[in-house]
C-alpha positions as CSV (number, residue, x, y, z in Angstrom):
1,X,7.5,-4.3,-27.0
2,X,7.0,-0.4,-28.1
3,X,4.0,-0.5,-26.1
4,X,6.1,-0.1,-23.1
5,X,7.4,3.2,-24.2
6,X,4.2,4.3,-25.8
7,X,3.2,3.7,-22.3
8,X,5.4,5.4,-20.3
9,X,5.7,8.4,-22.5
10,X,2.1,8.9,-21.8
11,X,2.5,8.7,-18.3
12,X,5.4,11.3,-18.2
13,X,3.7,13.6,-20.2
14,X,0.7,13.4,-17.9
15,X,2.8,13.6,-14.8
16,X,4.6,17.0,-16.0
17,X,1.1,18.2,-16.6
18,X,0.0,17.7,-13.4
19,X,3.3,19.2,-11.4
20,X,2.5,22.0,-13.5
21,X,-0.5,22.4,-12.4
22,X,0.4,21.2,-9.0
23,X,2.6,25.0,-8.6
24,X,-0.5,27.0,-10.3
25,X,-2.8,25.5,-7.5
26,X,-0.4,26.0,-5.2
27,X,0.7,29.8,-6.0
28,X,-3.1,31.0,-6.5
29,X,-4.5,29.1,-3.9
30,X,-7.0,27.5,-5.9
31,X,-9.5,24.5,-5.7
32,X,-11.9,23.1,-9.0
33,X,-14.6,21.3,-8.3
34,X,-16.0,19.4,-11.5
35,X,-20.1,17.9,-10.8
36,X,-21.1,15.5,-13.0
37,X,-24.8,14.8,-12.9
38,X,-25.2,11.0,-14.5
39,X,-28.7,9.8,-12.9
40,X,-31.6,12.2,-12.6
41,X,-34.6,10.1,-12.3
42,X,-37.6,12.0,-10.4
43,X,-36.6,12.6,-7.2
44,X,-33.4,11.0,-7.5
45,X,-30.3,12.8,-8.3
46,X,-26.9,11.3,-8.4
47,X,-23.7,13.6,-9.1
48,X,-20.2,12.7,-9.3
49,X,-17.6,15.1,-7.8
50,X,-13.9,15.4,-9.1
51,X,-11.8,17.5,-6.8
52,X,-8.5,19.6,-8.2
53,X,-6.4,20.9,-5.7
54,X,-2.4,21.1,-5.4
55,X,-2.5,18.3,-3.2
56,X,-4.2,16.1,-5.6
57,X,-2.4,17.0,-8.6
58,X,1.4,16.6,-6.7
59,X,0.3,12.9,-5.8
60,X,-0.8,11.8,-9.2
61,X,2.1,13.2,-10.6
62,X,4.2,11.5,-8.6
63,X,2.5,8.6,-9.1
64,X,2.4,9.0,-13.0
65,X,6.0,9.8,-12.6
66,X,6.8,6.2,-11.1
67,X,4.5,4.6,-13.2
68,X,6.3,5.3,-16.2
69,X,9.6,4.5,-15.1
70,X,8.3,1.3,-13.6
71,X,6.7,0.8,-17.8
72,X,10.1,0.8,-19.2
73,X,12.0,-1.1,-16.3
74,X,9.5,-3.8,-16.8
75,X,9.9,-3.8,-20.6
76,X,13.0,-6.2,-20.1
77,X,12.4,-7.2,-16.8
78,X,9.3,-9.0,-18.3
79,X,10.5,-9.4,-21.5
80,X,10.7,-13.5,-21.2
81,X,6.7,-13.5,-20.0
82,X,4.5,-14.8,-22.0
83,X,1.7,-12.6,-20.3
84,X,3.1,-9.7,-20.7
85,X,-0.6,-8.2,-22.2
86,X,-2.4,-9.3,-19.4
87,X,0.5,-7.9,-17.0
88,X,0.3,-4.2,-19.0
89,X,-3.6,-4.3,-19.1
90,X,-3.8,-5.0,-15.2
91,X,-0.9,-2.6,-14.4
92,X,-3.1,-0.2,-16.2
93,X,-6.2,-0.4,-14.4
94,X,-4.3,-0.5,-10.8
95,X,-2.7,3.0,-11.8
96,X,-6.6,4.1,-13.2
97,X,-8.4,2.7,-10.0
98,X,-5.8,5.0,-7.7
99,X,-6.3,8.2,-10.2
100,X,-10.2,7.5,-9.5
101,X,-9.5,7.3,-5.5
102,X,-7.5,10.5,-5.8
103,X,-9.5,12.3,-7.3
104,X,-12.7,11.6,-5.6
105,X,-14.3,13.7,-2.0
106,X,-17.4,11.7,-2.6
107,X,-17.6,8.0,-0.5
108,X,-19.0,6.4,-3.5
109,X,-16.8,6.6,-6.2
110,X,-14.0,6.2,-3.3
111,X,-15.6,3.0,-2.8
112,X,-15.4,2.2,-6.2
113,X,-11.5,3.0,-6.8
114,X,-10.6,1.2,-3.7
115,X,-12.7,-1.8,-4.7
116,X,-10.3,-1.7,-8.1
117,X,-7.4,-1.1,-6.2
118,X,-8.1,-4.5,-4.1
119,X,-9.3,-6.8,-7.1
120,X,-6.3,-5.6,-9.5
121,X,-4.0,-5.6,-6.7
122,X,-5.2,-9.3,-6.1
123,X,-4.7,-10.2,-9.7
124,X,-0.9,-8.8,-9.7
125,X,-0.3,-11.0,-6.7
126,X,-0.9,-14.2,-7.9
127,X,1.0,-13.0,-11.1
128,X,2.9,-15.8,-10.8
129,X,0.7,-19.1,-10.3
130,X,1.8,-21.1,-7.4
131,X,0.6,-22.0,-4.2
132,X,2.7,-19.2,-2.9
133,X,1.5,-16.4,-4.6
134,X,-2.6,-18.1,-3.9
135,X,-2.1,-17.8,-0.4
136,X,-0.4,-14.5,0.0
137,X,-3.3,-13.1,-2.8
138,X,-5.9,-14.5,-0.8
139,X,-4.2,-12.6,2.8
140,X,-3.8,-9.6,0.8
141,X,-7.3,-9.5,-0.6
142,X,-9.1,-10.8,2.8
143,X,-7.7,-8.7,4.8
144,X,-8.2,-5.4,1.9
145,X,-11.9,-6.6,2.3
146,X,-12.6,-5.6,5.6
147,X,-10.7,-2.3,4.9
148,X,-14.5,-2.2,2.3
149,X,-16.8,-3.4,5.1
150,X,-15.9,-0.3,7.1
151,X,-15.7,1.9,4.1
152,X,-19.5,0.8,3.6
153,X,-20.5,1.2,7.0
154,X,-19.3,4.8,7.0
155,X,-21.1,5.2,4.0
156,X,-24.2,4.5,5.1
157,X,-23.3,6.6,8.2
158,X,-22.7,9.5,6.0
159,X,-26.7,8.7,4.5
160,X,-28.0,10.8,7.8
161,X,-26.3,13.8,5.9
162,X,-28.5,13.1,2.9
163,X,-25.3,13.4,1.0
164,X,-21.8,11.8,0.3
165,X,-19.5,13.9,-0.5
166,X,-17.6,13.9,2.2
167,X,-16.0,17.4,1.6
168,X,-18.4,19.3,2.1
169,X,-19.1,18.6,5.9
170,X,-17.4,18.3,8.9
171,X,-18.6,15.1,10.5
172,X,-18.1,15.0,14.0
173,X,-19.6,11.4,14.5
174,X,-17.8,9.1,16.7
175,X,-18.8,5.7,14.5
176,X,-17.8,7.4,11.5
177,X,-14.8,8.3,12.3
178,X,-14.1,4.8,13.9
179,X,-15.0,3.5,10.6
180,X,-12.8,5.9,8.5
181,X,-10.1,5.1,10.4
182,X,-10.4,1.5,10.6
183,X,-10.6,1.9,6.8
184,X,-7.3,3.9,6.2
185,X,-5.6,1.6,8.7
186,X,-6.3,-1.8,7.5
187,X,-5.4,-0.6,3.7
188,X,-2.0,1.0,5.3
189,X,-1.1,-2.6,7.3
190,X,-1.5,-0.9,10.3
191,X,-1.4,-3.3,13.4
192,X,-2.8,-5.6,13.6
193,X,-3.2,-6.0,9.7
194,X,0.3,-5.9,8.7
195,X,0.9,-9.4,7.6
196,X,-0.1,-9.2,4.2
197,X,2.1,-6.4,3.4
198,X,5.3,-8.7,3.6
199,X,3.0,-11.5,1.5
200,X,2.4,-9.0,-1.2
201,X,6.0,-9.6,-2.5
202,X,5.0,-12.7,-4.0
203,X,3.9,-9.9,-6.9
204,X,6.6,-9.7,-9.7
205,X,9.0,-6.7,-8.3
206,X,8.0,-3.9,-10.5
207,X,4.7,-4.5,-9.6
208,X,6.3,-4.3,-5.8
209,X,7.7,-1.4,-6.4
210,X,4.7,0.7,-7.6
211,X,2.3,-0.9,-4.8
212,X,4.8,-0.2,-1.6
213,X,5.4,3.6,-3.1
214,X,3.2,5.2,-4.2
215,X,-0.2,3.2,-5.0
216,X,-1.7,0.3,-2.4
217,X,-0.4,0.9,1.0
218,X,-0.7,4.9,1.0
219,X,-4.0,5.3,0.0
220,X,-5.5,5.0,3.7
221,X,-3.1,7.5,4.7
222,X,-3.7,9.8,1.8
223,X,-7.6,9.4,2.6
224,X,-6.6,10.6,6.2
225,X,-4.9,13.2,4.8
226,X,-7.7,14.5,2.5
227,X,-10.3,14.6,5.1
228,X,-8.2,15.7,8.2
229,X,-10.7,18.5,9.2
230,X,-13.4,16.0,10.3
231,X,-10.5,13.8,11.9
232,X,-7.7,15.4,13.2
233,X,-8.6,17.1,16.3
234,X,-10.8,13.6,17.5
235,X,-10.1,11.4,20.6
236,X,-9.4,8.4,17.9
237,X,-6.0,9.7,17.3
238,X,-4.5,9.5,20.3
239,X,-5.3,5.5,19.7
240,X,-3.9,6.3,16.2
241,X,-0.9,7.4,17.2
242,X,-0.4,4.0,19.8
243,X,-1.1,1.8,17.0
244,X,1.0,3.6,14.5
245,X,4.0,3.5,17.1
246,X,3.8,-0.4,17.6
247,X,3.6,-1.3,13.5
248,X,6.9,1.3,13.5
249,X,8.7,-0.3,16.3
250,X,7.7,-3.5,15.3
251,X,8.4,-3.7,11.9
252,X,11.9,-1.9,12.0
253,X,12.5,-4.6,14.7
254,X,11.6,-7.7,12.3
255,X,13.5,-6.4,9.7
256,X,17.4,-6.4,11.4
257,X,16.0,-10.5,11.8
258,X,14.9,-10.9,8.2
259,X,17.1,-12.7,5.4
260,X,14.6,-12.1,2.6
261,X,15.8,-9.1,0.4
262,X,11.9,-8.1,-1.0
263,X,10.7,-8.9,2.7
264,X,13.5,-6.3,4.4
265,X,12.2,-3.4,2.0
266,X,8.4,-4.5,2.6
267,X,9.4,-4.3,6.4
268,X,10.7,-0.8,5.2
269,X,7.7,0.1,4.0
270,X,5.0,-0.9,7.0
271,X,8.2,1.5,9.1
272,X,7.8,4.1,7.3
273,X,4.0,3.8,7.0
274,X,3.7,3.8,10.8
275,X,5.9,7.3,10.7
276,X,3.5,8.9,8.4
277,X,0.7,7.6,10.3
278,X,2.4,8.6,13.4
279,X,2.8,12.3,12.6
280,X,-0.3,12.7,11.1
281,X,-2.5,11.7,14.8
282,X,-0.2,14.7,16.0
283,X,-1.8,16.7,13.8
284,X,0.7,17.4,11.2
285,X,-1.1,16.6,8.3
286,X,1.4,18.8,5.5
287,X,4.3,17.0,6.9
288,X,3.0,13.6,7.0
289,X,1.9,14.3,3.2
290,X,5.1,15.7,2.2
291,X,7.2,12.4,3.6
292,X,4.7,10.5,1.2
293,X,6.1,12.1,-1.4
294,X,9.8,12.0,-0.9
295,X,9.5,8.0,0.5
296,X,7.5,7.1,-3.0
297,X,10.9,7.7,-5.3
298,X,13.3,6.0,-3.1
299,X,11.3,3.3,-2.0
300,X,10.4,2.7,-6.0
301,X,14.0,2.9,-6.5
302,X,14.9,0.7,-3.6
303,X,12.5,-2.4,-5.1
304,X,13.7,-1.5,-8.8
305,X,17.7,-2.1,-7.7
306,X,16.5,-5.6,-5.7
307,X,14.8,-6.5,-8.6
308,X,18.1,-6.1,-11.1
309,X,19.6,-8.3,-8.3
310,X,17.2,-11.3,-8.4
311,X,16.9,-11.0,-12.0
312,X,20.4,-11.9,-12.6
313,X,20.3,-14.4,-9.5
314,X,17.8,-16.8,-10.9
315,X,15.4,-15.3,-9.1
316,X,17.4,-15.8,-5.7
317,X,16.8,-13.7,-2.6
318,X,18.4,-14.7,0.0
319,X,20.7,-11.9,1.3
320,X,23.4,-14.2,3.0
321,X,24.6,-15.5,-0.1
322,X,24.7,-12.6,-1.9
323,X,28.0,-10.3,-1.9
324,X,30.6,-8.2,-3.0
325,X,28.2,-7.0,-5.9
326,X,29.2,-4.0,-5.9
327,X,31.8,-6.0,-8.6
328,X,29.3,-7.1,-10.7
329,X,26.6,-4.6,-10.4
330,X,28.1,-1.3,-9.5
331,X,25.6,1.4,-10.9
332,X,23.1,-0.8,-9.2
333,X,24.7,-1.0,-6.0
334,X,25.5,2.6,-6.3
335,X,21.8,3.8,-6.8
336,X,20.6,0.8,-3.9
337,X,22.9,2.6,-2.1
338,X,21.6,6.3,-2.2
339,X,18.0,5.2,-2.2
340,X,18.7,3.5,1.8
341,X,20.9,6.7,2.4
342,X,17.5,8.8,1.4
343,X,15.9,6.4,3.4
344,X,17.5,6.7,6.6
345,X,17.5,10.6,6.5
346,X,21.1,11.2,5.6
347,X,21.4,15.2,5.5
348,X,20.6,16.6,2.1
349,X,19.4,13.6,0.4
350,X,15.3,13.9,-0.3
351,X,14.4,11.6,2.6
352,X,16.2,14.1,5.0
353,X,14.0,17.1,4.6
354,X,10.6,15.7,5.5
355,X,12.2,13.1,8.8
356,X,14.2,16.2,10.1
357,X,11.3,18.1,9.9
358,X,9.0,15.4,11.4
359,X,11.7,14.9,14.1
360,X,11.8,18.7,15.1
361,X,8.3,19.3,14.9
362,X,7.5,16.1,17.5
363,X,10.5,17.4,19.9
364,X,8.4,20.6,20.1
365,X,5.3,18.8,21.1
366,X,4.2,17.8,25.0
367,X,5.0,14.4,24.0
368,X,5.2,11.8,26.6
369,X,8.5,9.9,27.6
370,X,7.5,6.1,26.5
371,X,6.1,7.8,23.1
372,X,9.4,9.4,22.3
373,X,11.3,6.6,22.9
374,X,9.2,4.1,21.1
375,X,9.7,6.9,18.2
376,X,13.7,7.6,18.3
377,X,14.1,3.8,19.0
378,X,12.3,3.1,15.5
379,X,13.9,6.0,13.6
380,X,17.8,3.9,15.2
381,X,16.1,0.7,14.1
382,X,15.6,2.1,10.3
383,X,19.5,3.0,10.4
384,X,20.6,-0.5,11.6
385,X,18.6,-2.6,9.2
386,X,19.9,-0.1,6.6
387,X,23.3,-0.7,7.6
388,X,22.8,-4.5,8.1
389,X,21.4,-4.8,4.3
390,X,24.6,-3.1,2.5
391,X,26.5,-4.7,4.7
392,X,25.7,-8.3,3.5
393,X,25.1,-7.0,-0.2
394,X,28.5,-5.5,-0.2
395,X,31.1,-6.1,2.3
396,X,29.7,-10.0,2.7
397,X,32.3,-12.8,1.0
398,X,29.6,-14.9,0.0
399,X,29.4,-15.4,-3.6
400,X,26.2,-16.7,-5.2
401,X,27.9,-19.0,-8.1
402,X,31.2,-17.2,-9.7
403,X,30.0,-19.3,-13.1
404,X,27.4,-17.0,-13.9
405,X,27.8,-13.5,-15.9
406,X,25.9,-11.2,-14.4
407,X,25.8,-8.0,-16.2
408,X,23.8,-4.4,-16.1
409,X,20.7,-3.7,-18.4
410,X,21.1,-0.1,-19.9
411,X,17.0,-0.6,-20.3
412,X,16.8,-1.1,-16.2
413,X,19.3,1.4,-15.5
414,X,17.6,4.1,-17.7
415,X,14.2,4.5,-15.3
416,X,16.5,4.0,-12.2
417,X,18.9,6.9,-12.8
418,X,15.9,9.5,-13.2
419,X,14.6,8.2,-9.7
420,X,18.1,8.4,-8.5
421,X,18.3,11.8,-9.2
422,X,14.1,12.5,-8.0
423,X,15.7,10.8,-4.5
424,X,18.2,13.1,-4.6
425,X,16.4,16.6,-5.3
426,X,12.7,15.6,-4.6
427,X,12.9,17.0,-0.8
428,X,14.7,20.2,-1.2
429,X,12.5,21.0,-4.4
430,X,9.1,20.4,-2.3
431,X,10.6,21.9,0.6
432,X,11.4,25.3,-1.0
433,X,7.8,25.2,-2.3
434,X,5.7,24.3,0.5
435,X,7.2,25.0,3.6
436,X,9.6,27.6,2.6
437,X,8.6,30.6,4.8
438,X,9.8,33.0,7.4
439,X,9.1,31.0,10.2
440,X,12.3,28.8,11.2
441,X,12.3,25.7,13.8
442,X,14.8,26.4,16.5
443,X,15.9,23.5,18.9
444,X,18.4,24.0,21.3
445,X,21.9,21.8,21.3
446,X,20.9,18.9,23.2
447,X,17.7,18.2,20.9
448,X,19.2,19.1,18.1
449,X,22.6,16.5,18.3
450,X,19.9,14.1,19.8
451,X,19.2,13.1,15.8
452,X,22.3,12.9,14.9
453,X,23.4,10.6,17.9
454,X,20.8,7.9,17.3
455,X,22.5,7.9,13.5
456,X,25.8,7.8,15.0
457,X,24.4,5.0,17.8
458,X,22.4,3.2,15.4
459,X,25.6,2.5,13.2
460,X,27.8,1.4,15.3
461,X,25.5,-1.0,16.8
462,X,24.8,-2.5,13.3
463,X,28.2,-2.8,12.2
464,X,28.9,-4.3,16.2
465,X,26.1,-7.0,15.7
466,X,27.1,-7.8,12.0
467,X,30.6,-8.9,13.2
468,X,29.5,-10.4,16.1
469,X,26.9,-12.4,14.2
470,X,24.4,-11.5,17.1
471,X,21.2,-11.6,14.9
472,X,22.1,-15.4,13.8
473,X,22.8,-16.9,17.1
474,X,19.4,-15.9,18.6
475,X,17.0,-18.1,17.2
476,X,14.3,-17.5,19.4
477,X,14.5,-13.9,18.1
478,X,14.6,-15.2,15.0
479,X,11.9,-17.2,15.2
480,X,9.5,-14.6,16.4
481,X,10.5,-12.1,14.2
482,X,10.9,-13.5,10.9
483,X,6.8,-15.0,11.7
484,X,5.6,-11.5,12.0
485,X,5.1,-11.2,16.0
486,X,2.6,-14.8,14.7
487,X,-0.2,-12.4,13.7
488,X,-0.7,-14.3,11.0
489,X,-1.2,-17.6,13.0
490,X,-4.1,-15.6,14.7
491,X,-5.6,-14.4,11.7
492,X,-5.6,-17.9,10.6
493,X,-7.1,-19.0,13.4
494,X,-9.8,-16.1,12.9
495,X,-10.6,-16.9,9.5
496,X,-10.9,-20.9,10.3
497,X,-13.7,-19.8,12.4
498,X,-15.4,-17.6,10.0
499,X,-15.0,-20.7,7.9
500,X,-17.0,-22.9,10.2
501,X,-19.3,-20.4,10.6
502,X,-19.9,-19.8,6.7
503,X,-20.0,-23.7,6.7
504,X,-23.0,-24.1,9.5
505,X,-25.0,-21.2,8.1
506,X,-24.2,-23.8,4.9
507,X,-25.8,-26.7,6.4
508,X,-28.3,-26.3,8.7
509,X,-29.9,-22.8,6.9
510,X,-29.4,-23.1,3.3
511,X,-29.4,-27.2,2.9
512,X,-32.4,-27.3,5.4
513,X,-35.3,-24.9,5.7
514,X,-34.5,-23.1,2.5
515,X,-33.7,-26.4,0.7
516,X,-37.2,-27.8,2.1
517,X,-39.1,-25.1,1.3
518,X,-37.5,-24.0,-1.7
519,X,-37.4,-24.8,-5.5
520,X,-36.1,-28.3,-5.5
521,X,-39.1,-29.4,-3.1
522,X,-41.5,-28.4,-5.8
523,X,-39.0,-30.0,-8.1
524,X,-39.0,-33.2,-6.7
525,X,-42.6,-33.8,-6.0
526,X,-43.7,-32.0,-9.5
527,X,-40.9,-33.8,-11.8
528,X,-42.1,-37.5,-10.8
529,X,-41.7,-40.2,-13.6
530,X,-45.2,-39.0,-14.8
531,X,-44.7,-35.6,-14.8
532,X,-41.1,-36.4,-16.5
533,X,-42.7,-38.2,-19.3
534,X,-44.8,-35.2,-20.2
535,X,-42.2,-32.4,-19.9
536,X,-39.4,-33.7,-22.5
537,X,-40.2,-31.3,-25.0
538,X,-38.3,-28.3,-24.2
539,X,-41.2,-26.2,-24.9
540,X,-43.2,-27.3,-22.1
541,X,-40.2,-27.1,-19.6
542,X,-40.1,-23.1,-20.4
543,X,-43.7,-22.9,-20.5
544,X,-43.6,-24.5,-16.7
545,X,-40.6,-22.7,-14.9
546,X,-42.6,-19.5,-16.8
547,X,-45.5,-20.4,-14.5
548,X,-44.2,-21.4,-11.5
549,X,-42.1,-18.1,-11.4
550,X,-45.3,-16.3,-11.6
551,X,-46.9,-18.0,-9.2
552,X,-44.2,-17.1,-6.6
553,X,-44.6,-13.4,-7.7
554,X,-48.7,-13.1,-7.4
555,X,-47.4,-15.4,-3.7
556,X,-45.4,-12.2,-2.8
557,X,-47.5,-9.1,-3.7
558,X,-50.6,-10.9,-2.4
């Protein structure tokens, strides 16, 4: 088991390294470009570009960062598996496939990270073989697969510019930028694509935890990010920001309705998702970037304290029979409990700096009425089901069995404190260095107690509808909610028919004509009982699929 250290040491090495660097790039304004020329064959000439800049040097530390405290969390957390090589190697080459998309201004080997990220990502899912974990692999990697039609289709878009490396031009094509963004969103569970992001939890949690902070679901927004001068002053984001605002509203809805405890911080997840994507179609690209950030520790944190919980619940996840374990997990429940506070943008923990900001810079904008409501009624939704989930974790009486000894694993804790602490300090830290300057945001007093009376608001109502039991009696709500607004029904229906349709093509075009016409035709009326006689030696056989192949070549260039 010392390869889980060995691992994670190399990680935090790597991520220091790279926050180092991170503040040179930053300070000196620089950017390195490394070209590697692989393929020169005549006229062809294939290079692969590796772009440095702060930006990408602050998101794979960050993402080293996690990585490494996810190594040793999962060190005991796994420690019972008997795969726990196969789990390591995989894990591995999910962190390597999102350095490669980081890294990368050039389509190609973007296309080649995120075709790693979807195949490894697959692989974690059905971790754990059941029908389960089959089904929600197969939604995950489905609908991740059309996120790489669109990514080809701009690619061979960007062939008209004889090039693709995307950097280096500003691309002001409509169909390109329809298919970039149709990219980003169907890898970031926009709407209508969120319903695999809840089925991903049937991954083992640490495995959770790394994909919903920092890896999977923010790499379409972080390709947004990258390439926001071709994108962010187009048509497409006002049609951004629409969609972006329904998977926020919606998903902060489903969540006060859902019991699952991995499901409620996946919900989390596609929220705060849509509030990146959100601010970045209003053209706040820095901010939207800095919230990525600050949500990757707490949300790793977040999944890391659930998963102590279901470790020492049989694997039980159900929050209405979990409570009062604050008794038998109190560091746990401690650092759960900072990691929601961070979450729901209590003042001076990391999550507050980048959602004040985000909320003071949209004020300030010629927003209309329905979009700010849609937006503060999200932001009060992400305080209630916040509320609602320490409520039944901690103030509940149910008791799960009060046979079993749970206890805390100084091995789980270890990784979770430092992430406490990065949930804690991340924000201010990144604030003073990126958007410390001498330009300040002044609101007036209505706007500015505006925030802090949705908090206020949002509470209240959570702790009104927790004692009133409001959420339970509804089960129409319930019913709609917990399915996922029935998306998923629709997919299903969608993919039936593009079943049916793969099934036809089957029948009447490959098991017809091409059947007919093709090799077993020859097969049949050459390999007769005569024929069959004469061809038993082995020999013979190689000596007449040798000839037949040739003849269908001379056939061709004829």
């Amino acid at each position: 088991m010392m390869i889980y250290y060995l691992y994670s040491m190399i990680y935090m090495i790597l991520s220091f390294k790279m926050f180092m660097l991170s503040l040179i790039f930053m300070y000196k304004n620089l950017n390195l470009f490394i070209e590697w020329n692989f393929i020169i064959i005549n006229s062809l000439n294939m290079n692969m570009f590796i772009l440095l800049d702060f930006m990408s040097m602050m998101f794979l530390s960050i993402v080293f960062m996690i990585t490494s405290m996810i190594m040793i969390y999962s060190k005991e957390y796994m420690f019972y598996d008997k795969m726990n090589n196969y789990f390591i190697y995989i894990m591995n080459l999910f962190v390597l496939s999102m350095m490669i998309m980081i890294i990368s201004p050039n389509l190609i080997s973007i296309l080649f990270g995120w075709d790693m990220l979807g195949l490894t990502s697959y692989c974690l899912v059905i971790f754990y073989q059941n029908n389960q974990s089959f089904n929600s692999g197969m939604l995950t990697f489905l609908s991740n697969r059309l996120g790489d039609i669109f990514l080809i289709m701009s690619i061979s878009l960007m062939s008209m510019m004889s090039s693709w490396n995307l950097f280096f031009f500003k691309f002001d094509n409509f169909m390109f930028i329809l298919t970039l963004i149709l990219t980003s969103i169907t890898k970031s569970a926009q709407f209508p694509f969120s319903p695999w992001l809840p089925a991903a939890m049937a991954a083992p949690t640490p495995i959770s935890s790394l994909v919903h902070s920092s890896t999977l679901v923010t790499a379409g927004i972080y390709l947004l990010i990258r390439f926001n001068y071709s994108i962010s002053q187009h048509m497409l984001t006002k049609y951004l920001l629409l969609i972006s605002l329904i998977t926020m509203f919606l998903s902060s809805l489903s969540a006060n309705y859902e019991y699952d405890l991995k499901k409620i911080i996946a919900l989390s997840t596609l929220s705060q998702l849509g509030l990146m994507m959100s601010i970045y179609s209003l053209n706040l690209q820095n901010l939207s970037f800095f919230h990525l950030l600050t949500h990757a520790t707490f949300k790793a944190l977040l999944f890391m304290c659930s998963g102590v919980m279901i470790h020492n619940m049989m694997n039980f996840q159900d929050i209405r029979f979990m409570g009062n374990l604050i008794n038998m997990f109190p560091m746990t429940i401690m650092m759960f409990n900072i990691a929601t506070l961070s979450l729901c943008g209590i003042p001076f923990m990391s999550g507050f700096y980048s959602k004040d900001l985000i909320i003071e810079y949209s004020l300030m904008m010629n927003l209309s009425f329905f979009t700010m409501m849609i937006f503060y009624l999200s932001i009060s939704l992400t305080m209630m089901y916040s509320i609602r989930l320490i409520y039944y974790l901690i103030l509940n009486n149910y008791l799960f069995t009060p046979y079993m000894i749970m206890n805390e694993n100084k091995t789980m804790n270890m990784p979770m404190i430092l992430l406490m602490f990065m949930s804690t300090i991340l924000g201010s830290m990144i604030n003073w260095m990126m958007f410390m300057s001498i330009n300040f945001t002044y609101l007036n007093f209505y706007y500015k107690t505006l925030i802090f009376l949705c908090m206020i608001m949002s509470i209240i109502m959570s702790l009104f509808f927790m004692k009133m039991k409001l959420m339970m009696k509804n089960f129409i709500m319930n019913f709609f909610f917990t399915k996922m607004w029935f998306i998923p029904n629709i997919q299903k229906f969608n993919n039936y028919m593009f079943f049916m349709l793969s099934k036809s093509i089957y029948l009447y075009i490959e098991k017809s004509w091409n059947e007919f016409m093709g090799f077993n035709y020859f097969k049949s009326l050459l390999l007769n009982n005569f024929m069959n006689k004469i061809f038993i030696n082995k020999f013979l056989i190689i000596i007449y699929f040798s000839l037949y192949f040739l003849m269908m070549i001379m056939i061709l260039l004829i």
